[in-house]
N, C-alpha and C positions, 0 to 999 in steps of 0.2 A: 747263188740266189740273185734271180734280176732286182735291177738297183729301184730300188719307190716301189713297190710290187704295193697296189692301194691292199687296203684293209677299211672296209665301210663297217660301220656299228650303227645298228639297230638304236634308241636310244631308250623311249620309257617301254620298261617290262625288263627288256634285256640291261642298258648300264644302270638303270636306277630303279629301285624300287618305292612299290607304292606303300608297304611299312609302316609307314609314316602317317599316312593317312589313316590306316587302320589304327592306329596309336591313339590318333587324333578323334576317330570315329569313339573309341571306346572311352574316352575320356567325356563324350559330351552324350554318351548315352552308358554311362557303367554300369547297366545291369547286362550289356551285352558280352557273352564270351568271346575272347580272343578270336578262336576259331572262326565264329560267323561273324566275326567283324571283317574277317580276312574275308570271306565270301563277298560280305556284301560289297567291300571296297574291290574285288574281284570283279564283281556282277558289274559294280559302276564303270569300272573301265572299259571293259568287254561293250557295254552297252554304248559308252560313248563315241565308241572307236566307229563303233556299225553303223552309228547315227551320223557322225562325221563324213562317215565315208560314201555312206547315202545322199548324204547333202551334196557332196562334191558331183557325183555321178549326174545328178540333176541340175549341173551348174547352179549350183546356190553352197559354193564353199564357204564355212565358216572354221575360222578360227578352234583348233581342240579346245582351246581355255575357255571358250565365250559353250563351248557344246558339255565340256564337262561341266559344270558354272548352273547351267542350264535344265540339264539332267537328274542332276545329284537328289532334288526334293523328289523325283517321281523313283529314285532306287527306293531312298528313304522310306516313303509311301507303300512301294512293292515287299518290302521287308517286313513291314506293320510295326516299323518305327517311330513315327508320325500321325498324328490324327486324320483322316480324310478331310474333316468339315473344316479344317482351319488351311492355312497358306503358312509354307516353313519360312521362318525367321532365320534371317543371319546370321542370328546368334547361332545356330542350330549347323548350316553349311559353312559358315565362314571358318573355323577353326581346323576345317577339314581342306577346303578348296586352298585356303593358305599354307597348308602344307606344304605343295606342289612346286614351288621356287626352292624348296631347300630339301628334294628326297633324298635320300642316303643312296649311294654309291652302290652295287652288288659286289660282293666280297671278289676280292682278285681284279679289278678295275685295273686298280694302282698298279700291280703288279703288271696283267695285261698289256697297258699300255707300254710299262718300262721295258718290258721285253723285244714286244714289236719295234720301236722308236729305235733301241739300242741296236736290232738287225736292221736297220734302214727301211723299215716299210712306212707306207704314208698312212697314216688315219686321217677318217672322215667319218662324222656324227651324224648320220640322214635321221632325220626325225620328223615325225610330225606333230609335235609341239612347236611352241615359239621361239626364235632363233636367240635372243637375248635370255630368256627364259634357260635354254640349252648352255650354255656360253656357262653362263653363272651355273649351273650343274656342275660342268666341267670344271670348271675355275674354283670351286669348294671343294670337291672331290682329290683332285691332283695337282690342284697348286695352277697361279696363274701362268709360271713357268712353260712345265710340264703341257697345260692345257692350250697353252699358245702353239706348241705344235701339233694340234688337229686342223683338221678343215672342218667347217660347218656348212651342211645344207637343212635349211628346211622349207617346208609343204607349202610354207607363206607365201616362200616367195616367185610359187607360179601357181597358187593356190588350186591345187590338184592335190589332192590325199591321197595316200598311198593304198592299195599297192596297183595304182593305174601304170601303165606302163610307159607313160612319159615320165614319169617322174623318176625312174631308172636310170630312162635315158640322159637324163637334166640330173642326175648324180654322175654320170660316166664323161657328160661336156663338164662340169666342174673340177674332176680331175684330169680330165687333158685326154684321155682315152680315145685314141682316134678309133673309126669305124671298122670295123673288122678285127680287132687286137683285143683279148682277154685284157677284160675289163679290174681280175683279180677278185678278192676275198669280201663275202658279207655276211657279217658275224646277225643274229638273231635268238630271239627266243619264240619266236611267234614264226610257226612253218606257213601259213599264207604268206608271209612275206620274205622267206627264203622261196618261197613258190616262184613268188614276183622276179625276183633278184636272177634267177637261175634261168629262168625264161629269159631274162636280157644279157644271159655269157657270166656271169657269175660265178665263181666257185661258194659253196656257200657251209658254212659252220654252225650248226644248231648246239644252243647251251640249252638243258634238258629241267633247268629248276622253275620253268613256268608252265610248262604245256605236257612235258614227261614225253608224252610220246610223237614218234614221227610222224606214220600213218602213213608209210609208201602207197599203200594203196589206193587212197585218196589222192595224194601229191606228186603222184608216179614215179617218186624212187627215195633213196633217203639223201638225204643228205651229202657232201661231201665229206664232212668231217662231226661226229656227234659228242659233245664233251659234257659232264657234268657243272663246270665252272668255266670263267673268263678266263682265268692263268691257265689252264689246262687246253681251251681253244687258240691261245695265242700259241701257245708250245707247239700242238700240233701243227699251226698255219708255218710257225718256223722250220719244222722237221719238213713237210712237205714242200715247201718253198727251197729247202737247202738240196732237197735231192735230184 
């Protein structure tokens, strides 16, 4: 196995889920079921992500927390959780948008990691969330130990959202990756952004608990490597790596 062989992770959707939010959603509206709470907190991500990434395109990058932040009353609204004639109260988003500093880990993280670390590959968190926001994920998740040996990138700090294709590149100068030399592994749950990654030399690993399917068709091929779980994509990246 080449020695640091990087391994990039995807960060919210794929290491952390949003759970929490919905937990949080159903507690400040209980007559909502579980189920469409998960939607709606669905829908909000999905929407913020498009909205983020629209900004960015039109040079006018903001921040995902200030877009989430932002957002959240017009899902509410769109759901017919919320009254039209009035303006949501804090008390209303705030229990939810607080969520987001402390989401839960996706099962197999912990393991994930210990696996890759213990065969000498590099991790690196490319996110587009906020980098201290990320860190503290990290650092709850796996221990500050543990989490001390990732690298962190994120979208802040060249304020391009992903999945622009500089922002590949500015994950490939971060880990040292000269020009022409396989860049290595990027884990995901969202195939636009194994899209992105693969187009820049990538090998790329789709975990299947957020989006279920590939869609070669649209993405024009599958995947590298396609797992149900975190532990089960680092396995594979080590099987393949070893051979």
């Amino acid at each position: 196995m080449p020695p640091g062989t990087p391994v990039v992770f995807d960060v919210l959707g794929t290491c952390f889920s949003f759970a929490g939010c919905r937990d949080a959603l159903g507690k400040v509206f209980p007559t909502v079921a579980a189920e469409h709470a998960s939607s709606i907190i669905d829908d909000w991500f999905h929407a913020a992500q498009r909205d983020f990434t629209y900004l960015s395109m039109n040079d006018s990058y903001t921040p995902i927390a200030q877009v989430l932040k932002a957002t959240l009353p017009r899902i509410l609204l769109m759901h017919s959780l919320v009254p039209s004639s009035s303006s949501v109260s804090d008390s209303v988003t705030e229990p939810i948008i607080s969520r987001i500093p402390t989401l839960d880990a996706r099962t197999g993280l912990d393991v994930a990691s210990s696996l890759l670390l213990d065969n000498k590959l590099r991790l690196l968190a490319a996110t587009n969330g906020g980098l201290e926001t990320t860190r503290g994920l990290f650092n709850r998740a796996l221990g500050e130990e543990q989490a001390g040996k990732w690298q962190y990138f994120s979208c802040d700090e060249d304020k391009v959202a992903k999945p622009a294709p500089s922002v590949y590149a500015q994950i490939k100068k971060r880990l040292g990756v000269e020009d022409g030399k396989e860049p290595g592994w990027f884990v995901a749950s969202h195939t636009w952004d194994l899209f992105a990654a693969k187009k820049a030399g990538f090998k790329t690993a789709f975990v299947t608990y957020e989006e279920f399917l590939t869609l070669p068709s649209l993405f024009g091929g599958e995947p590298d490597i396609v797992a149900p779980s975190l532990e089960d994509a680092a396995k594979q990246i080590i099987a393949r790596e070893a051979a």
